[in-house]
N, C-alpha and C positions, 0 to 999 in steps of 0.2 A: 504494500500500500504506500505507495512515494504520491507523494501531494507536492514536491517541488515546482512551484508555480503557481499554484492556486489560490486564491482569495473565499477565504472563507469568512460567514459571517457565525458567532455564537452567541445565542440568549440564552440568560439565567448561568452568565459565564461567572459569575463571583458564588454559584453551589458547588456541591458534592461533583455531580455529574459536569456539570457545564465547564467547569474549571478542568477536569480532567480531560475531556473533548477537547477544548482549546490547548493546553500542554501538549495532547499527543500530536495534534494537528501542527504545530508550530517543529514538536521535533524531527516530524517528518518532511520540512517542509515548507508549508504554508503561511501565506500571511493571513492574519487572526483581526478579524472587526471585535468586539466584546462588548456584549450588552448586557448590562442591570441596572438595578439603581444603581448600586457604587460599584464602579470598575477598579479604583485605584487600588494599586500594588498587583494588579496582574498583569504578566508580563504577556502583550500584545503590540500589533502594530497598529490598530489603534481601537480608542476607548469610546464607545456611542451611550454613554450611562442615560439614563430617563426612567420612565412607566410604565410599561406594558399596558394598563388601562385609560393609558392616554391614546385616544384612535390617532391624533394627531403625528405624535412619537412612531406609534407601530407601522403608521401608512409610510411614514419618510425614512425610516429604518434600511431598507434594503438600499434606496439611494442613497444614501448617505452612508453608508459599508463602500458601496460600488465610486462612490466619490474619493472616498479616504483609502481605498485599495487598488484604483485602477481597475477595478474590475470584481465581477460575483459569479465564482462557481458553485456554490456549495453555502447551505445555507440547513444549521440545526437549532430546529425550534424546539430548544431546551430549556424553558423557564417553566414552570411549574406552581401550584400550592395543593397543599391537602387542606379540604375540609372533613371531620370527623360527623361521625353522629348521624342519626335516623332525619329525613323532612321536616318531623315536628319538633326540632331541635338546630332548624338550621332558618340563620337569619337574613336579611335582607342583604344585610352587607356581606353575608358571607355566599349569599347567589351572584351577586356582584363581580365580587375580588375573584372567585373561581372561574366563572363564565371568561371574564375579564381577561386574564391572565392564561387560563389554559384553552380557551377555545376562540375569541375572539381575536387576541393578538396574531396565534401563527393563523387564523383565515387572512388577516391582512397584509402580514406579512407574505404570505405566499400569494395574494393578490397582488400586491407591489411588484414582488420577485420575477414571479414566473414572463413576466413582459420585459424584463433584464435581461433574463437567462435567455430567452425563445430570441432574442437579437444576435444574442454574441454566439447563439446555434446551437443551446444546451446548459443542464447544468443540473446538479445534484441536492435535492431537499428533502432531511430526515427530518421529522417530526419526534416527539417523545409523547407516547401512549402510556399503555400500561397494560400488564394483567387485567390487573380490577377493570379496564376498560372494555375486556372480552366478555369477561364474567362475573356476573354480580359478587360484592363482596359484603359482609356483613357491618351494620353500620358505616358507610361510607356511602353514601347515596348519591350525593351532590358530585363526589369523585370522580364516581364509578362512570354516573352520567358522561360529566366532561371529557374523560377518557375514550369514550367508547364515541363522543362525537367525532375528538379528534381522530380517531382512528379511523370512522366511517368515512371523513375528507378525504382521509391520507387514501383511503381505496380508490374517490371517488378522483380525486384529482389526478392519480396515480395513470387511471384509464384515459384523462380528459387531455393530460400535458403530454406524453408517452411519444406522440408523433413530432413533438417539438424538440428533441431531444432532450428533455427534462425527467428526471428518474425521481419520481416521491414515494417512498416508503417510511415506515414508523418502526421505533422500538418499542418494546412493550417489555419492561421491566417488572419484575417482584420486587420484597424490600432490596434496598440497597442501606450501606450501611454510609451516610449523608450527615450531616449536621440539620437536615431537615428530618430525618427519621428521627438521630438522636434529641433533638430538641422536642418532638412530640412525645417524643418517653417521658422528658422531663417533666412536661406540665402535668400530664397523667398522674406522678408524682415514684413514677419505676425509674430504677436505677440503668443509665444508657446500657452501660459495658452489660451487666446483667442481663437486659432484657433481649438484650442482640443475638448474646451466648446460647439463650433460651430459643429466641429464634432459629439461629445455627441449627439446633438439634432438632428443627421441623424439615429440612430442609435437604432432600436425597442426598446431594453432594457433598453435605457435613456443615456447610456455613452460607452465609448469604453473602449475598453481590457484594462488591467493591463496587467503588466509582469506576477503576479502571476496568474491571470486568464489562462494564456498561458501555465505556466510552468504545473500545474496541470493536466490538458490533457496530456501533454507530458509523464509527470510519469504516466499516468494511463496509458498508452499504453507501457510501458516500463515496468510495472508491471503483478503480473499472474495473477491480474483481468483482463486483454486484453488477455489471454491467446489465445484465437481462433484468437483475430487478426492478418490477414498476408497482406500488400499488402493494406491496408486502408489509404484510403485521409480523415481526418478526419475536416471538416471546424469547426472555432471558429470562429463566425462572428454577433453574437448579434442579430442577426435576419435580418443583411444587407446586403445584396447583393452589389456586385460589380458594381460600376455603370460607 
């Protein structure tokens, strides 16, 4: 997987995953756009920090990558949030910030994108799904939702760009082991390292995801070893199913 040359864009690059994405991408490679709110201290060629629920921010994003890079191959829409909890426990803000963030943004980003990419004759866009997005999980409603849009895009876009030379596929991860997994431990009031452990031993392969286990997928399907892929959900799940 050699990306020497390529311009890539990464959201949700200051997490678990996103930060990993970008690292691998850069050592193989590639120059690196990086979106979150705060980019600073991550090493990139250059920094797009803002909102994902700003439509504004996410419509201008992909130009503004392709301004500050010379150019956009490859584009991983990796920002993300969990919401927990059952519908009748989940609030207005938190239909919002999810929609917002995990479904609205990468539509517009890949709206933006895909008329970049189909100019310069192609180009590669991963999404980040989820398990829980294939399959219902418990308590997680709002999630599961979101997931399972983004994924349903990523098929449908997959089919609709394909002739453009544009390849859109999604990862769909289990837990990984994030500062967003571990901070959800915290509030719960479970101890991180503890409850990870615990999870580990649900998990066929003995432990759950790394970031880097995740990112690596991600670049292979970003790379022209996935060449035929269009339109794939591709699960990282250690041999566990969604329970």
């Amino acid at each position: 997987m050699d990306f020497k040359g390529k311009k890539a864009l990464v959201t949700g690059a200051a997490g678990g995953i996103g930060s990993a994405i970008a690292r691998a991408l850069k050592a193989k490679g590639a120059q690196v756009a990086v979106a979150d709110r705060d980019v600073s201290g991550i090493d990139a060629a250059a920094h797009l920090p803002g909102d994902l629920c700003d439509p504004t921010y996410a419509d201008a994003l992909p130009g503004a990558a392709k301004d500050a890079l010379g150019g956009l191959d490859i584009i991983f829409n990796n920002a993300g949030v969990i919401t927990r909890g059952p519908v009748t426990e989940t609030t207005d803000d938190d239909w919002a910030l999810s929609l917002g963030v995990n479904v609205e943004a990468p539509f517009r980003i890949c709206r933006a994108a895909i008329p970049i990419m189909a100019a310069a004759g192609g180009g590669a866009i991963v999404n980040t799904a989820s398990c829980w997005g294939l399959r219902p999980g418990g308590n997680h409603a709002l999630y599961c939702m979101t997931k399972a849009a983004i994924a349903s895009l990523t098929q449908c876009m997959g089919m609709d760009h394909a002739h453009q030379g544009i390849r859109i596929n999604a990862i769909c991860p289990n837990e990984v082991n994030t500062p967003m997994l571990r901070t959800g431990f915290a509030k719960r009031g479970f101890d991180p390292d503890t409850a990870i452990a615990e999870l580990g031993r649900t998990v066929p392969l003995g432990r759950i995801a790394e970031a880097e286990d995740i990112a690596d997928v991600a670049l292979f399907l970003a790379s022209d070893a996935a060449r035929y892929m269009c339109g794939a959900l591709v699960e990282i799940n250690g041999g566990k199913p969604v329970l």
